[in-house]
N, C-alpha and C positions, 0 to 999 in steps of 0.2 A: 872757440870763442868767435862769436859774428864779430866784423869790423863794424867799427861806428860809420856812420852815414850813407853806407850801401845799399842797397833798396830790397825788401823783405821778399824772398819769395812764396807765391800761396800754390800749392799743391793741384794741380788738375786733376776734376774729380772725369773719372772712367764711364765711360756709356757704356753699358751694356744693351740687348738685344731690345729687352724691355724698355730702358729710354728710351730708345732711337723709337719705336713704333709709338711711345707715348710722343713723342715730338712731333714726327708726323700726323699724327691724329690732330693736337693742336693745332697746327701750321692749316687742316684741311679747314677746321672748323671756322678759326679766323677768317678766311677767303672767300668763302660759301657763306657767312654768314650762319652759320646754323641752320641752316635749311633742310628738313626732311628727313633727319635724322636724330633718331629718339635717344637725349639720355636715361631712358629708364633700363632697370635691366631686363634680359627674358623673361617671357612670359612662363612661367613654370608650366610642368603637365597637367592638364584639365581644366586650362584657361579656354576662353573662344576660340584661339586659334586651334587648337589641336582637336577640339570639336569641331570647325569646318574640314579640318585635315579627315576626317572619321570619319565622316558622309560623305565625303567625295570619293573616298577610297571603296566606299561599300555599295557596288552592286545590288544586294538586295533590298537596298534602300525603296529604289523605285519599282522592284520586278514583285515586290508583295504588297497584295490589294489591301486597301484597309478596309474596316466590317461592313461600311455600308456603299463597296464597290459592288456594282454590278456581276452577278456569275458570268463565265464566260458562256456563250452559244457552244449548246449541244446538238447534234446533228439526232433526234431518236427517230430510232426504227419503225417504221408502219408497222401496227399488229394487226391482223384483221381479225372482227369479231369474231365469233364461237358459233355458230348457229344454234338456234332457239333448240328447246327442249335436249338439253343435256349432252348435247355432239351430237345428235341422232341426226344420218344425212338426211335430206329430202324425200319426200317417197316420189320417185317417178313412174310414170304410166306404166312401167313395164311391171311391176311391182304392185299394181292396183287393180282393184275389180271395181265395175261401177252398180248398183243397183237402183231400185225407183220405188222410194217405200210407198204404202199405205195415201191416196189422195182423201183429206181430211177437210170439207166444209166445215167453217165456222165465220156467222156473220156476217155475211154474205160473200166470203171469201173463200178461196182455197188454196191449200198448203202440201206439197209431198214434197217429204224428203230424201235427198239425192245421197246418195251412200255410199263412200268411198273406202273399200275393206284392204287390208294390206295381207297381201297373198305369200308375202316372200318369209325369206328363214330370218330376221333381224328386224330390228324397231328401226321406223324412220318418222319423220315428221310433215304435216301439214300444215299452211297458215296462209289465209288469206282465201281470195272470194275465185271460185271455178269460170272461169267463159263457161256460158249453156246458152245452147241453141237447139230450137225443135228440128226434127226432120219429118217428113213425108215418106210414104212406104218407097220412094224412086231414089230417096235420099235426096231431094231438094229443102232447103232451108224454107221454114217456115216463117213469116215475119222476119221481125230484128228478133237479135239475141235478150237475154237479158238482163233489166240493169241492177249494178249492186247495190244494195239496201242494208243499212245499219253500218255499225263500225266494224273496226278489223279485229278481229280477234286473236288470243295470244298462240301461239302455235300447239298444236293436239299430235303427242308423241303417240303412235301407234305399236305395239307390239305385234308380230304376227299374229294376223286372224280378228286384231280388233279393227272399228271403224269409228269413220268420223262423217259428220253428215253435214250437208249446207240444204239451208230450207230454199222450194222454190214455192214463189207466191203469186197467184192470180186472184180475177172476180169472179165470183157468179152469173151464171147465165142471169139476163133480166136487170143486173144491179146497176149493168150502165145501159144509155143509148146506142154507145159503140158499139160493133159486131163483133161476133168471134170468130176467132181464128178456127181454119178447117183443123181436126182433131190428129195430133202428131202421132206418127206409129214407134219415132222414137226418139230418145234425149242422147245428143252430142256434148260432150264435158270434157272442157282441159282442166287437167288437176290445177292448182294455184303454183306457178311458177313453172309450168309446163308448156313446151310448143306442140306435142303429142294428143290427140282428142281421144277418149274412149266414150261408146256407147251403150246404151241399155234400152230395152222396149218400156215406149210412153207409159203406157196401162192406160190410154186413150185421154193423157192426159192435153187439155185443150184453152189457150189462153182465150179471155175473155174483158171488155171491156177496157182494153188497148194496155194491162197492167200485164208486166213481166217481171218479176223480179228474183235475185236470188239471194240469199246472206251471205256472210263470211262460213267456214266452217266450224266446225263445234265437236266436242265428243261425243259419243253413241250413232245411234243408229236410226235415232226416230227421237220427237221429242218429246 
């Protein structure tokens, strides 16, 4: 039986771990004012935050191009061409014969054809216009050489025994005022791309009217 007029006692309630940190938290919030600190709760996974967290964590973020980056600089190999007519090396002087075809008036012009035949066991190739120059029976140069006429033509694969020919071109006696040239006893020719001259006799061939010319070479032997 409680006595009358004695004063009631009320029970003290127990803190546990969880009060005391919920107390604490209130006592911070009071002080601070609430400042800077979010009551909401986390942000669950695949909110913003955990997608900054993803791209920062990932390397290959920045190390793959997107489609319309620049390729990067390749260093490529020099190739060098192929020579003309099918790999076939050059024909050089040691490898050629020279001849003097047939001198051919026409129009008051004349024409023989310089004849470059491939002596050796294997095809090789010509292209482009011979240096020629006359000589004298002591081997002095007659005049200038002479000069190239028309365009270049495509390189002329020779097989052994064939040729290829470059036209050389004069005037007619009488066609000009100019004089002629005393009459060559013979024709000096570097093949095209050659420092080596081979020779053949003129056949009294004789420039005339201060024209010299030659063309590029050509196939055959005559035209």
């Amino acid at each position: 039986m409680q006595r009358s007029g004695s004063p009631r006692r009320i029970p003290r309630l127990r803190r546990g771990p969880l009060g005391a940190v919920a107390l604490i938290t209130l006592a911070a919030l009071t002080a601070c004012g609430g400042e800077g600190v979010s009551t909401s709760a986390s942000s669950p996974p695949g909110t913003s935050s955990d997608k900054a967290s993803t791209v920062t964590g990932s390397p290959s973020a920045e190390a793959t191009p997107g489609p319309d980056a620049p390729s990067p600089a390749r260093s490529t190999p020099s190739v060098s061409p192929a020579p003309p007519g099918d790999a076939a090396p050059r024909c050089t002087h040691d490898r050629l014969a020279l001849s003097l075809g047939r001198i051919s008036p026409g129009a008051g012009n004349l024409y023989a054809p310089l004849v470059f035949t491939n002596k050796g066991t294997s095809a090789c190739h010509l292209e482009g216009f011979p240096g020629v120059t006359l000589l004298d029976a002591s081997g002095e140069r007659i005049g200038a050489p002479a000069q190239r006429s028309g365009d270049k033509r495509p390189a002329v694969v020779l097989a052994p025994g064939e040729s290829a020919y470059a036209a050389l071109h004069t005037l007619n006696k009488g066609i000009s005022d100019a004089p002629c040239r005393r009459p060559a006893a013979s024709v000096q020719a570097y093949p095209p791309g050659s420092t080596y001259a081979l020779s053949t006799p003129a056949r009294a061939f004789q420039v005339c009217g201060e024209t010299f010319d030659v063309s590029a070479v050509r196939p055959g032997s005559h035209p």
